[in-house]
N, CA, C and O atoms as CSV, one atom per row, in Angstrom:
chain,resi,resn,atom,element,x,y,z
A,1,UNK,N,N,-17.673,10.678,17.476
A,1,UNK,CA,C,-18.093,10.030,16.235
A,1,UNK,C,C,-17.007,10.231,15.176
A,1,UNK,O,O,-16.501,11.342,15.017
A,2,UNK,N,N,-16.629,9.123,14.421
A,2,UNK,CA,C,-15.576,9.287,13.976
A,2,UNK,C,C,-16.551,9.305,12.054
A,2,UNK,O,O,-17.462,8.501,11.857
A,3,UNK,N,N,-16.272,9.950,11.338
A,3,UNK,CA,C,-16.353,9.978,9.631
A,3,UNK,C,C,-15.834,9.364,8.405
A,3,UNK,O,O,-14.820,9.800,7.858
A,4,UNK,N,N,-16.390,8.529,8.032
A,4,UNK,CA,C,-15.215,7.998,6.792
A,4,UNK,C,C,-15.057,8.945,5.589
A,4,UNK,O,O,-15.856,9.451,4.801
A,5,UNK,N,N,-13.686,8.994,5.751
A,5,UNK,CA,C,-12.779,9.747,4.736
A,5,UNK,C,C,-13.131,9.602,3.473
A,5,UNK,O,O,-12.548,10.380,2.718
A,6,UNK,N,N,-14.248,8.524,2.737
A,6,UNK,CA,C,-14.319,8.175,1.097
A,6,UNK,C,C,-15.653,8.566,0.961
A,6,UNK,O,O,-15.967,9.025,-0.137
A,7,UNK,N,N,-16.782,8.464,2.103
A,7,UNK,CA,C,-18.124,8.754,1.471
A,7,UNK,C,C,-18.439,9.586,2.760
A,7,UNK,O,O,-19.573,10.047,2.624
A,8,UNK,N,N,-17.944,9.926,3.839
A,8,UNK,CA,C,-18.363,10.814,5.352
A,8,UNK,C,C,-19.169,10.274,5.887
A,8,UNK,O,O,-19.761,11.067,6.620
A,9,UNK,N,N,-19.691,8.974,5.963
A,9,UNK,CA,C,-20.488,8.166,6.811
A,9,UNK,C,C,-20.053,8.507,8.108
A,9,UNK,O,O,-18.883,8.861,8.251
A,10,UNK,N,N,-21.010,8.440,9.323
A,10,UNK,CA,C,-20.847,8.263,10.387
A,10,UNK,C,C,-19.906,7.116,10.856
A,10,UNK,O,O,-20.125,6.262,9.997
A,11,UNK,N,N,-18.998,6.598,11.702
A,11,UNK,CA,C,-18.850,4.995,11.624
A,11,UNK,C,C,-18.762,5.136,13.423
A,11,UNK,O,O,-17.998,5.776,14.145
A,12,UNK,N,N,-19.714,4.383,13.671
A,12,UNK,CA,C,-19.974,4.067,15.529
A,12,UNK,C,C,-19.211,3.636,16.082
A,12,UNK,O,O,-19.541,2.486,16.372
A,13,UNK,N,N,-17.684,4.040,16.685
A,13,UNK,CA,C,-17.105,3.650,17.296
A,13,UNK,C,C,-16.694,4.359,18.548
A,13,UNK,O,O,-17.006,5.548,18.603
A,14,UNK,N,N,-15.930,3.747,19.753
A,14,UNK,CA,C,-15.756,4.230,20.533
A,14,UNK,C,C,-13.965,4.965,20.605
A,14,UNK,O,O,-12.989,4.343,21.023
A,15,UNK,N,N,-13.950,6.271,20.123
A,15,UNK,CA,C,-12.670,6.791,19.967
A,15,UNK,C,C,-11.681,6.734,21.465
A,15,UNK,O,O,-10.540,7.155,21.652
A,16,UNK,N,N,-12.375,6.229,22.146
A,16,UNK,CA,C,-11.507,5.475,23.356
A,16,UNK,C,C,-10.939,4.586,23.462
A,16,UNK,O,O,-9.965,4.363,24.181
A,17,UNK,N,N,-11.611,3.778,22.571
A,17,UNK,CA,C,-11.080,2.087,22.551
A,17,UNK,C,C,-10.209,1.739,20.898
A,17,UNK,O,O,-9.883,0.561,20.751
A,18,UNK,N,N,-10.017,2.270,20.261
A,18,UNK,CA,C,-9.522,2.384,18.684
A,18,UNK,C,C,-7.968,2.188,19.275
A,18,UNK,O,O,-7.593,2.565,20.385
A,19,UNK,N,N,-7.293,1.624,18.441
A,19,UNK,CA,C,-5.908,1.608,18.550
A,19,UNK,C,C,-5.067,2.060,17.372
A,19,UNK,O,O,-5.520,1.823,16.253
A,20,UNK,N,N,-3.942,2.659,17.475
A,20,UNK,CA,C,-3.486,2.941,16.044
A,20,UNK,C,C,-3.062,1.635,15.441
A,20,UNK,O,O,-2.547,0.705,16.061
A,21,UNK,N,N,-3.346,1.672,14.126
A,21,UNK,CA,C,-2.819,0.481,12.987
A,21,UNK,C,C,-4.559,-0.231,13.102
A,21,UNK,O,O,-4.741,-0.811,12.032
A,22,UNK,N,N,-5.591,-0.343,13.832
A,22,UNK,CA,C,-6.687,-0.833,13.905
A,22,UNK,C,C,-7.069,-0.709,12.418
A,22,UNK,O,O,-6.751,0.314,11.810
A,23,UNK,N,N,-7.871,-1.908,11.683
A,23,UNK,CA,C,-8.611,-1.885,10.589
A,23,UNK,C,C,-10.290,-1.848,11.125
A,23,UNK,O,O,-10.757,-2.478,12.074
A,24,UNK,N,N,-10.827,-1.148,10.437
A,24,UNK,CA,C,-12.440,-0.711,10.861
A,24,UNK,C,C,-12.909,-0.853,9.027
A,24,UNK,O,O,-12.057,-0.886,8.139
A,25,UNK,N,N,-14.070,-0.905,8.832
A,25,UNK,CA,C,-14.767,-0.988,7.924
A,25,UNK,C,C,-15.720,-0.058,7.575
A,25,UNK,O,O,-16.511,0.083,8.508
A,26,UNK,N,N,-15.922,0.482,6.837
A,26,UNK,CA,C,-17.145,1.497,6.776
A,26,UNK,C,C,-18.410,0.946,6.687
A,26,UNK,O,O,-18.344,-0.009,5.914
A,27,UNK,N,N,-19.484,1.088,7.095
A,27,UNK,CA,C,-20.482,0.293,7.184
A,27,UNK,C,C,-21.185,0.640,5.631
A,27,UNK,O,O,-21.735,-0.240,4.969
A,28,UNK,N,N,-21.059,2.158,5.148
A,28,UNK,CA,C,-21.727,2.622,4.166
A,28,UNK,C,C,-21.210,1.963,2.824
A,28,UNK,O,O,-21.943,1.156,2.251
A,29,UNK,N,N,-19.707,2.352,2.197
A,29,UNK,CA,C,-19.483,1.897,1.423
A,29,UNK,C,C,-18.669,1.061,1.371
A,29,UNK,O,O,-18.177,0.771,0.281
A,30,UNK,N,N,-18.282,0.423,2.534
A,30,UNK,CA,C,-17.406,-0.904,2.925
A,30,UNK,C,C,-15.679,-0.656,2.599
A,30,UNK,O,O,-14.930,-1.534,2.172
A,31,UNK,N,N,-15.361,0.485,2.858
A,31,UNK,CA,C,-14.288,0.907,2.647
A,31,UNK,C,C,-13.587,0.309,3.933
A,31,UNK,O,O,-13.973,0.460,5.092
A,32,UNK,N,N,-12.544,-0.360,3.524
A,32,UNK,CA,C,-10.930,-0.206,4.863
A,32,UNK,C,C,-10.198,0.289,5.057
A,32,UNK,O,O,-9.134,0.310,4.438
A,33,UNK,N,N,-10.599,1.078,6.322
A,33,UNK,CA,C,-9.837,1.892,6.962
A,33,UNK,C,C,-8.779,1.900,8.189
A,33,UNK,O,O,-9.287,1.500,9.237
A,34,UNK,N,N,-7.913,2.134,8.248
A,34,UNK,CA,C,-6.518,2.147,9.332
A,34,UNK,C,C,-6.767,3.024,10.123
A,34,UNK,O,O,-7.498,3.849,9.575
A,35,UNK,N,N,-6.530,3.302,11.200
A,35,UNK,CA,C,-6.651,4.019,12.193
A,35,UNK,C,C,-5.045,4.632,12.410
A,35,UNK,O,O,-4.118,4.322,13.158
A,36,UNK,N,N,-5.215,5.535,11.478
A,36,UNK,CA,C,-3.334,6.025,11.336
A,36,UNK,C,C,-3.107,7.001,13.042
A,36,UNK,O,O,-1.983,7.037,13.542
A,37,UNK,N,N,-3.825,7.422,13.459
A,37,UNK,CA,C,-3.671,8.378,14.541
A,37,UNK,C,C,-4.849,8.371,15.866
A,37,UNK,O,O,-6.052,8.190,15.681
A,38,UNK,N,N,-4.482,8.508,16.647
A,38,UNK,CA,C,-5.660,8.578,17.803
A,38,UNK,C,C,-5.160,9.699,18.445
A,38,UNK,O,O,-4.038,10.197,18.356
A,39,UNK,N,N,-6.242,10.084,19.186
A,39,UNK,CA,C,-6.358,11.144,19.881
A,39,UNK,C,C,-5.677,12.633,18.828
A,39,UNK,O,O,-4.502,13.001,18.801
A,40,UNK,N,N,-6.938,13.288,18.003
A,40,UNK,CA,C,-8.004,12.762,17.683
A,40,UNK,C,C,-7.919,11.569,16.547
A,40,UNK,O,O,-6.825,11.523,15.983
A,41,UNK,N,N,-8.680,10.808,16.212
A,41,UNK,CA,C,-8.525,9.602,15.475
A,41,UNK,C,C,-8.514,10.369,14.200
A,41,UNK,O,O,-9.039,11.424,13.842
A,42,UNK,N,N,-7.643,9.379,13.564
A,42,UNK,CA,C,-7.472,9.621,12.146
A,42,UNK,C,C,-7.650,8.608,11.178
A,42,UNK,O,O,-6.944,7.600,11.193
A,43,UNK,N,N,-8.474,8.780,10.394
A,43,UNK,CA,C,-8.642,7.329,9.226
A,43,UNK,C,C,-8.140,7.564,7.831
A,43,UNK,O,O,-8.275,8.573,7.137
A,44,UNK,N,N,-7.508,6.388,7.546
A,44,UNK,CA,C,-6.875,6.502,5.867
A,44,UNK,C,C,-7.726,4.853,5.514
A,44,UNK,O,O,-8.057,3.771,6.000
A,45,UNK,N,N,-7.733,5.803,4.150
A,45,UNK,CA,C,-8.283,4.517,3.575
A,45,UNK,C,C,-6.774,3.647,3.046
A,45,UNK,O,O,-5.581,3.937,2.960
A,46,UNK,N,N,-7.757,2.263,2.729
A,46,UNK,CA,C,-6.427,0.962,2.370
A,46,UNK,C,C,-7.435,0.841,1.134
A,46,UNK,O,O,-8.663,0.888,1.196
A,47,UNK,N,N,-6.636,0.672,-0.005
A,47,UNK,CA,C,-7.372,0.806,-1.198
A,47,UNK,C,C,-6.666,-0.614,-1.437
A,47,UNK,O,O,-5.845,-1.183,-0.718
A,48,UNK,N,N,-7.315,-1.083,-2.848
A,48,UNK,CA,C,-6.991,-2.122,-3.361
A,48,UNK,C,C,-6.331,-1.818,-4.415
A,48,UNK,O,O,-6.101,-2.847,-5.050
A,49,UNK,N,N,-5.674,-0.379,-5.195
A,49,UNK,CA,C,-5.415,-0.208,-6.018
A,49,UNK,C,C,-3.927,-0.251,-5.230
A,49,UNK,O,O,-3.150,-0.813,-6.002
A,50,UNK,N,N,-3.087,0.207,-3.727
A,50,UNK,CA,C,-2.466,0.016,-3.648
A,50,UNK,C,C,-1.962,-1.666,-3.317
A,50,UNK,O,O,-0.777,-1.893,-3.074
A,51,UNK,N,N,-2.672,-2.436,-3.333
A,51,UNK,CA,C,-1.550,-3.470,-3.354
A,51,UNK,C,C,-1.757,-4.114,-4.874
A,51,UNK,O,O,-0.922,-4.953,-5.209
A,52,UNK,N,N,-2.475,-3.886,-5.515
A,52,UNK,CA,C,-1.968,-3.282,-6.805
A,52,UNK,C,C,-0.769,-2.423,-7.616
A,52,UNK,O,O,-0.364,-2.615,-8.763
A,53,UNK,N,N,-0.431,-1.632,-6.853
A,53,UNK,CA,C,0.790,-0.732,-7.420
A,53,UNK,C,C,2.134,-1.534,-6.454
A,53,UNK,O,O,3.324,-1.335,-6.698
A,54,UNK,N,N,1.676,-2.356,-5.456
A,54,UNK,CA,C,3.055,-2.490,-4.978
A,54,UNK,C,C,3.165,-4.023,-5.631
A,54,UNK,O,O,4.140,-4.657,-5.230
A,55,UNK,N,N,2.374,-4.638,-6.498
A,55,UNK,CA,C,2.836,-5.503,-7.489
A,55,UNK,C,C,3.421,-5.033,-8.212
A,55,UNK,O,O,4.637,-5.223,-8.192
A,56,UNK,N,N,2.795,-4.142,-9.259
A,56,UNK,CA,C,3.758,-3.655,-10.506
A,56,UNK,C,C,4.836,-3.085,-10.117
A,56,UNK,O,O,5.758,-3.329,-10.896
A,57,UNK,N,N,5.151,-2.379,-9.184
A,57,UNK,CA,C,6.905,-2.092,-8.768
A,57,UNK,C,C,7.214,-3.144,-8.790
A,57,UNK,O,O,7.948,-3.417,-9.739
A,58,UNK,N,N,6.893,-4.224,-7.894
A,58,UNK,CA,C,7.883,-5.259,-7.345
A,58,UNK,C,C,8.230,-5.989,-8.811
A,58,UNK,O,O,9.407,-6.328,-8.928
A,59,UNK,N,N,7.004,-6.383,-10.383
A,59,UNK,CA,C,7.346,-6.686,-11.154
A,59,UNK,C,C,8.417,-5.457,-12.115
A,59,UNK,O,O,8.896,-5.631,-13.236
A,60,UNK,N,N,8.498,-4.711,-11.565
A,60,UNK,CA,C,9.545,-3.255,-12.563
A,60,UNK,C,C,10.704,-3.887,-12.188
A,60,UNK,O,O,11.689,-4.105,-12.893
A,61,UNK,N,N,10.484,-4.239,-10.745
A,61,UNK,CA,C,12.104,-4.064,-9.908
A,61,UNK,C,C,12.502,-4.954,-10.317
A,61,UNK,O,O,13.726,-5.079,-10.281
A,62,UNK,N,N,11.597,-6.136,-10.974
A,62,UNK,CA,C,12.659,-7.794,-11.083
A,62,UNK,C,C,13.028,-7.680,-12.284
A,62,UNK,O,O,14.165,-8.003,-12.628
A,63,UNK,N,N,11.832,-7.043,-13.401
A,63,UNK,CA,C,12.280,-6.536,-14.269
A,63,UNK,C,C,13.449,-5.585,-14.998
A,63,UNK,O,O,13.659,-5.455,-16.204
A,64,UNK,N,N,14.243,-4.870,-13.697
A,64,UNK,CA,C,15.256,-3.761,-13.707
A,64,UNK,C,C,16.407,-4.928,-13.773
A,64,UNK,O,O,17.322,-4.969,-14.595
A,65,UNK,N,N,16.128,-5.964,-12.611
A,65,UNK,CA,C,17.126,-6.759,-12.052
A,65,UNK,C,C,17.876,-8.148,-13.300
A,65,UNK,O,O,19.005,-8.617,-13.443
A,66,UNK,N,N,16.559,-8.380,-13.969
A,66,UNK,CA,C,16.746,-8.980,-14.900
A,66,UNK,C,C,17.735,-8.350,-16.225
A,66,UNK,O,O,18.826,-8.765,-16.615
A,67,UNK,N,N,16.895,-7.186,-16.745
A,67,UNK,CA,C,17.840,-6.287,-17.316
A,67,UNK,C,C,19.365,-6.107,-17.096
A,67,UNK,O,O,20.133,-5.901,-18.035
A,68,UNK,N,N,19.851,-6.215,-15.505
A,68,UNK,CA,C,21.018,-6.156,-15.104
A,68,UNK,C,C,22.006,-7.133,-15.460
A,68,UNK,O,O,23.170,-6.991,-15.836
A,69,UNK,N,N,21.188,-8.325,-15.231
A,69,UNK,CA,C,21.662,-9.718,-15.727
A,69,UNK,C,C,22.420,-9.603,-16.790
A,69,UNK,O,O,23.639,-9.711,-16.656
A,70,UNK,N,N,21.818,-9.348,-18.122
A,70,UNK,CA,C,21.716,-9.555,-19.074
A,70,UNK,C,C,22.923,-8.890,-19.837
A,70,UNK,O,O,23.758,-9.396,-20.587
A,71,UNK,N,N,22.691,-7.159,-19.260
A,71,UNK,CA,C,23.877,-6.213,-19.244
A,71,UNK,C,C,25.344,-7.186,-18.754
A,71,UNK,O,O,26.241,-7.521,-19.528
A,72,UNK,N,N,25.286,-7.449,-17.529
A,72,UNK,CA,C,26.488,-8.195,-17.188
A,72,UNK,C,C,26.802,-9.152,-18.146
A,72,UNK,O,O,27.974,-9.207,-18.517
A,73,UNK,N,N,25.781,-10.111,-18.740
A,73,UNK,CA,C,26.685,-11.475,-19.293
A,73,UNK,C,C,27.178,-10.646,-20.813
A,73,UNK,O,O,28.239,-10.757,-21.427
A,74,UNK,N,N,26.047,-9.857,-21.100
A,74,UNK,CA,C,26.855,-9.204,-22.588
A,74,UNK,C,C,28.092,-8.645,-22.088
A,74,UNK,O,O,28.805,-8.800,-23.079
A,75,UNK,N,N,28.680,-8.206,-21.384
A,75,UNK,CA,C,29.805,-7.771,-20.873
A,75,UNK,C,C,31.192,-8.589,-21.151
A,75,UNK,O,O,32.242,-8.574,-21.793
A,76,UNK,N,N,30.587,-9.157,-20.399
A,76,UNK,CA,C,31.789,-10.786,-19.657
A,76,UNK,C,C,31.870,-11.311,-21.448
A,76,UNK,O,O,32.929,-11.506,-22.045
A,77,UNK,N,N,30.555,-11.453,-22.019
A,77,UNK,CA,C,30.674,-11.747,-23.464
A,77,UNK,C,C,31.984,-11.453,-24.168
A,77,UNK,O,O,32.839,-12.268,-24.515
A,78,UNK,N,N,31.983,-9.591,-24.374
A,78,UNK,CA,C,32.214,-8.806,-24.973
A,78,UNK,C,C,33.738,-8.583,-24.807
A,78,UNK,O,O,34.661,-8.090,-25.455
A,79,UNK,N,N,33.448,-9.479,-23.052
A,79,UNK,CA,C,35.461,-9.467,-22.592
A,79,UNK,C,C,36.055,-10.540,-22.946
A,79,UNK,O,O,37.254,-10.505,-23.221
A,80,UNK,N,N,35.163,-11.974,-23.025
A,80,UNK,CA,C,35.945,-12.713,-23.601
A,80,UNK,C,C,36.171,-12.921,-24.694
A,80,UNK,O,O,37.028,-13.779,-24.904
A,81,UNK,N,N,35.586,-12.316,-25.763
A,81,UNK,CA,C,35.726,-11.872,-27.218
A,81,UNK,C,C,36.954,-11.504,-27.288
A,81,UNK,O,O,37.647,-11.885,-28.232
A,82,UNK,N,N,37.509,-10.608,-26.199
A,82,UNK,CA,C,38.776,-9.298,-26.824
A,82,UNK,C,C,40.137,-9.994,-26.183
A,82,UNK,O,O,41.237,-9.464,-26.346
């Protein structure tokens, strides 16, 4: 019997047949879970807050990239000024 990691529900599966990377559901509080390890099985939750956070990086990073831009043309500016 395998346990969910967010509320310890029971979740009925057969730890024979689970594969790693498998998504399972919690029946209790409907959590998604990965099957990071077998033998013995291991569950992580998949939150929604992380693909949440891997938006706001990805908007930091374009944001960094943009910044870069900007640095460069004031540059090139600043060289053809002199």
């Amino acid at each position: 019997m395998i346990r969910c990691p967010e509320c310890s529900a029971e979740i009925d599966v057969d730890e024979d047949e689970v594969e790693e990377g498998e998504i399972l559901s919690c029946p209790e509080c409907e959590s998604e879970l990965e099957v990071s390890q077998i033998h013995p099985v291991h569950l992580n939750i998949i939150s929604e807050d992380d693909d949440d956070e891997d938006e706001e990086e990805e908007e930091e990073e374009e944001a960094e990239d943009g910044d870069k831009d900007l640095i460069e043309e004031e540059e090139e500016e600043e060289e053809d000024e002199e």
